[in-house]
C-alpha positions in Angstrom: -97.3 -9.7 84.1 -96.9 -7.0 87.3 -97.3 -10.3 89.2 -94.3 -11.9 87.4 -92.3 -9.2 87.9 -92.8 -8.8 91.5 -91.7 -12.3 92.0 -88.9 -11.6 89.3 -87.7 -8.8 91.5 -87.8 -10.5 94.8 -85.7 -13.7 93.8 -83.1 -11.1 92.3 -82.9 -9.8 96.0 -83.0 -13.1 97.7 -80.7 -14.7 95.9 -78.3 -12.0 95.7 -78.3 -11.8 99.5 -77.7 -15.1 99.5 -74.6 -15.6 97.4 -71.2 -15.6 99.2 -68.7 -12.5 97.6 -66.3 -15.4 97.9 -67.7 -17.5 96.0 -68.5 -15.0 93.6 -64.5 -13.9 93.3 -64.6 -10.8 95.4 -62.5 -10.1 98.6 -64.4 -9.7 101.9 -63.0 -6.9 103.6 -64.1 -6.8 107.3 -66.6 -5.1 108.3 -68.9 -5.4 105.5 -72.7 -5.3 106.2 -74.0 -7.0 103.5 -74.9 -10.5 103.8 -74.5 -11.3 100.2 -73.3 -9.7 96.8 -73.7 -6.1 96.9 -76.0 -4.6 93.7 -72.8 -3.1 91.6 -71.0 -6.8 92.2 -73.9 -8.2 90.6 -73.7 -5.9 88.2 -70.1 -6.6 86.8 -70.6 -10.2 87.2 -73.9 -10.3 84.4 -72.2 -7.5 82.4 -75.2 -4.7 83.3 -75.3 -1.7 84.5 -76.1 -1.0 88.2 -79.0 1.2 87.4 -80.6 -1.7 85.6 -80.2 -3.7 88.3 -81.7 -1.7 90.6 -84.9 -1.4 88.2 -85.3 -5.3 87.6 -85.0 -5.1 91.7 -87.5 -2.7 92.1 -90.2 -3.9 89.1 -90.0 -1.4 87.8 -87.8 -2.4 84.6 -90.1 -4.7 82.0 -89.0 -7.5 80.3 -85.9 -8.3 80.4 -84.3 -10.7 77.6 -83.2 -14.4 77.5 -79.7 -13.0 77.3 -79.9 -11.1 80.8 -81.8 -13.4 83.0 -79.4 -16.4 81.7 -76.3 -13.9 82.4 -78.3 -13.2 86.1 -78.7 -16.7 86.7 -74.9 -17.1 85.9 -74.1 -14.8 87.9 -75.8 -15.8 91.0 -74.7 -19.3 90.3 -78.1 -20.6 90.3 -78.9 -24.4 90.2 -80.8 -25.4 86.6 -84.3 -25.3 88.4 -83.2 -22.1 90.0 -82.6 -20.8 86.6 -86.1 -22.2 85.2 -87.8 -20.5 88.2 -86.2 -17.2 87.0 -87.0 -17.3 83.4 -90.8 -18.2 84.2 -90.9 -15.2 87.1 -89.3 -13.3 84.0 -92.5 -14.5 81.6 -90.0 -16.5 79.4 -89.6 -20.2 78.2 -86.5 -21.4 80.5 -84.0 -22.7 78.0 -85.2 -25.9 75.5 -83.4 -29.5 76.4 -81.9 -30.6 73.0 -80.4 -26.6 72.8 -76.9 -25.7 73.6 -76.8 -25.1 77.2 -75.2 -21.9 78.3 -75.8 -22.5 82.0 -72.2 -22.8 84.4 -73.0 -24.9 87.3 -71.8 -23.2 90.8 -69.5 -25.7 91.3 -67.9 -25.4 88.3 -67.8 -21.2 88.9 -66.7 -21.5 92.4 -63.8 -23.8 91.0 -63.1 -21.7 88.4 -62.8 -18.4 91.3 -60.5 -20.5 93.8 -58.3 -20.8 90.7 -58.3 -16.6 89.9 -55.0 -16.6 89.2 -55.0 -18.6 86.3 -57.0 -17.0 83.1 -60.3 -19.5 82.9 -62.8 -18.9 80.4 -65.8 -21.0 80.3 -67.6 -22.4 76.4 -70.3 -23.8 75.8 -70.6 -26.7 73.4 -71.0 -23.7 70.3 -67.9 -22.2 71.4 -69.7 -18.9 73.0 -68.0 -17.8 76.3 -70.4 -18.0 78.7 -68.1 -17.2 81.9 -64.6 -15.4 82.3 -62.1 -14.5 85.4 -60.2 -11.0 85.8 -57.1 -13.1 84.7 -58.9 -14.2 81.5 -60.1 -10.3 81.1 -56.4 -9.1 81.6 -54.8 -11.7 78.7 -57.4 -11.5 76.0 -59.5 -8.3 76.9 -62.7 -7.9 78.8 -65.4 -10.1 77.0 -68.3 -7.4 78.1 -67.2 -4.8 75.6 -68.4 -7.1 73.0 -71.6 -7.8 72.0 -73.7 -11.1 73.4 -73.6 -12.8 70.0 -69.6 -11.9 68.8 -68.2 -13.7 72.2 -67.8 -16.8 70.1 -64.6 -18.3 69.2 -65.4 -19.5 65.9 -66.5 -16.0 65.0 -63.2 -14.4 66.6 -61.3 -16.7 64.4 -63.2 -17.3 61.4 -65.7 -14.0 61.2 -65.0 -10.7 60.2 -66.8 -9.0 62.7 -66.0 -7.0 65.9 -65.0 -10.2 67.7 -62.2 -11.0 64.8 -61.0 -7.5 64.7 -60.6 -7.5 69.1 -59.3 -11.2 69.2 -55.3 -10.5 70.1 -52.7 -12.5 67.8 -52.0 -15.8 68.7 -50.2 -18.4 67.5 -50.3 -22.4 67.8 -47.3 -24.2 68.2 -49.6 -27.2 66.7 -50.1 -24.5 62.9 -53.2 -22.5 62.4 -54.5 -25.6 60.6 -54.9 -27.8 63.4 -56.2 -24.9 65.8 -59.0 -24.0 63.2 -59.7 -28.1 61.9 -60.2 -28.8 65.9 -62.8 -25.8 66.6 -65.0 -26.4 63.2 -64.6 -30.6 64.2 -66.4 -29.4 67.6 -69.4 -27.4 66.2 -69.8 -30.5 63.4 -70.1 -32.7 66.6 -72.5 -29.8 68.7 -74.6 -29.5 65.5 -74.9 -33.5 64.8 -75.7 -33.1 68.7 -78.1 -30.3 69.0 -80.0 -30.5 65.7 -82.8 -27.9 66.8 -80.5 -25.3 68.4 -81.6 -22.1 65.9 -78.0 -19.7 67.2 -76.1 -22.6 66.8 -77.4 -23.7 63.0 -77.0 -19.4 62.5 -73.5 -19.0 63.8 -72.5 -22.0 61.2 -74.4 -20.9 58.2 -73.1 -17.3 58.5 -69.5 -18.9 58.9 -70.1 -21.4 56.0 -71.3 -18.8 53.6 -68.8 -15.7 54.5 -65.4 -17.7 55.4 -63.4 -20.2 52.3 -61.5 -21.5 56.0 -64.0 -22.4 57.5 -66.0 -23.8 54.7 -63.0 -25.9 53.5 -62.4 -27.7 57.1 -66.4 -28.3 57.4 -65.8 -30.0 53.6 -63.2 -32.2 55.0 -63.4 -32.4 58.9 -65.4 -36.0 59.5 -64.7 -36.7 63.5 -64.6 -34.4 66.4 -60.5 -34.1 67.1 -59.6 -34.7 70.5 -58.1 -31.8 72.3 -54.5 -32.1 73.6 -52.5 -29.7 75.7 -51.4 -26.8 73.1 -48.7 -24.3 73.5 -49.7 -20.6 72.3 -48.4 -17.3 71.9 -50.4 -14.6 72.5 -49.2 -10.9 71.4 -50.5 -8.6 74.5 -50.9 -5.1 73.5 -49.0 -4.0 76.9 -46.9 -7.2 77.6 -46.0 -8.2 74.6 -45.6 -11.9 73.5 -46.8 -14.7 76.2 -46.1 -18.3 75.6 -48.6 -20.6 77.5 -49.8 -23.8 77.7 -53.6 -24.1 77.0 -55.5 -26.3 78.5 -59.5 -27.5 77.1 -61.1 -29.3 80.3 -64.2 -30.9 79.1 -67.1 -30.4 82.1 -68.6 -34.0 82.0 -72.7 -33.8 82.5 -73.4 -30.3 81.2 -71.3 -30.3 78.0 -68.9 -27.3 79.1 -65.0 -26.5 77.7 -63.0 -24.6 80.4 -59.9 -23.2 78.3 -57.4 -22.3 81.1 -53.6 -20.9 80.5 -50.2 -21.5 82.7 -46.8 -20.9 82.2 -44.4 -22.7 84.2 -43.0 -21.3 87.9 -40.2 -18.8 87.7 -40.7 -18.9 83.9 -40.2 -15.3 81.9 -43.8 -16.1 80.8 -45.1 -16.7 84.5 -43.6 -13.2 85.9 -45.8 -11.9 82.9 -48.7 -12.9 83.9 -48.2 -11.9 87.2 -47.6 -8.6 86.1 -51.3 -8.7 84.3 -52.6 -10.0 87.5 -50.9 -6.9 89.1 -52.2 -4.1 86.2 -55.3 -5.8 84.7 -53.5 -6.0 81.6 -53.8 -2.0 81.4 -50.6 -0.2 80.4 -47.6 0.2 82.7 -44.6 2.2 82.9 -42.4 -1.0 83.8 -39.7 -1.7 81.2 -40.0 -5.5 80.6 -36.2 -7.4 80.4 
């Protein structure tokens, strides 16, 4: 095992040294010295602290779980067999084939950065954010506050947990019915998909045994519904009501939904969200008209 983590350790360092800031979403200001992502960037990006960071670099932090090494391998936008290699240095299984995959591809991530000022969040196939902008941060509220397990949509909407109880009011312009039918048609179709996935069959047993909403459209939802271009409302605590148009991108190949929101140029609802991208959706003394 002291083995394992000494190579654990030294790809963390390589392969943060290797990753572009850019391509990571962070400004390059001129003279900077270090060739790659700096150990606090790394840091924000997998949702750790930088102490921790510095101990998995060093060896001298044991055993790390699933959860971090797949939000490290995330974060240094790591190819699949990159990720595999990480997980075995780590002394863990990589990830099963036949199991929800929460790994983003870097082109997908360094896609999703060149568009930072539009709020992206990445799902997997479960619904469970796997990989957020500032922007997204900013509308909704920063994913990292919450529990690994609770950043799940259908537990936002249908749970009664901390991830309901922090999910900001929105409103479909299609009716809460359609919104809720088209999320519980998309885990009937992961679950016919990914049979042995164990935190997939959990998330919709708990859901089917503690919500009536959810356990009615699982009743009566037979086909996956096919996402269309939606227009919601979304109450920001600071901003105050947002309507955009929301957008699910389905990521061909590795079974990815990238939820992204717009509001039309020179649009009230587009010089709001340029005032999030200005505060970071933290509370300012400018009146809005």
């Amino acid at each position: 095992m002291a083995a394992s983590r000494s190579d654990f350790a030294a790809l963390l360092r390589a392969w943060r040294d290797r990753l572009s800031p850019a391509d990571a979403g962070f400004t390059v200001a001129a003279g900077r010295r270090a060739p790659g992502l700096r150990r606090e960037e790394l840091a924000q990006l997998a949702g750790l602290s930088v102490d921790y960071v510095l101990r998995l670099e060093q060896g001298r932090a044991r055993n790390p779980s699933d959860q971090v090494v797949g939000a490290l391998a995330r974060a240094l936008q790591l190819s699949r067999a990159e990720r595999d290699q990480l997980y075995r240095s780590a002394g863990l299984l990589p990830p099963r084939d036949g199991t929800v995959s929460t790994h983003v591809p870097p082109s997908i991530q360094r896609l999703a950065v060149r568009l930072g000022d539009v709020p992206i969040g990445v799902f997997t196939a479960g619904w469970t954010l796997v990989w957020w902008n500032t922007m997204w941060s900013a509308l909704h509220g920063d994913p990292s506050a919450l529990p690994t397990a609770e950043r799940n949509l259908a537990r936002a909407v249908f749970g009664n947990g901390v991830a309901h109880a922090s999910m900001p009011p929105i409103r479909s312009e299609r009716g809460p019915d359609a919104s809720e039918a088209s999320i519980v048609a998309d885990l009937k179709d992961a679950v016919s998909r990914y049979p042995a996935d164990p935190q997939l069959d959990r998330l919709v047993t708990e859901l089917r045994e503690t919500s009536d909403v959810f356990a009615r459209h699982w009743a009566t939802q037979s086909t996956a519904a096919p996402h269309t271009t939606d227009r919601k409302t979304i109450r920001h605590p600071e901003i105050g009501d947002i309507l955009l148009d929301c957008d699910v991108l389905i990521v061909p190949g590795v079974d990815l939904r990238m939820v992204t929101y717009t509001a039309a140029t020179g649009s009230d609802d587009a010089g709001k969200l340029d005032l999030l991208r200005v505060t970071g959706g933290r509370r300012t003394t400018t009146a809005l008209p």
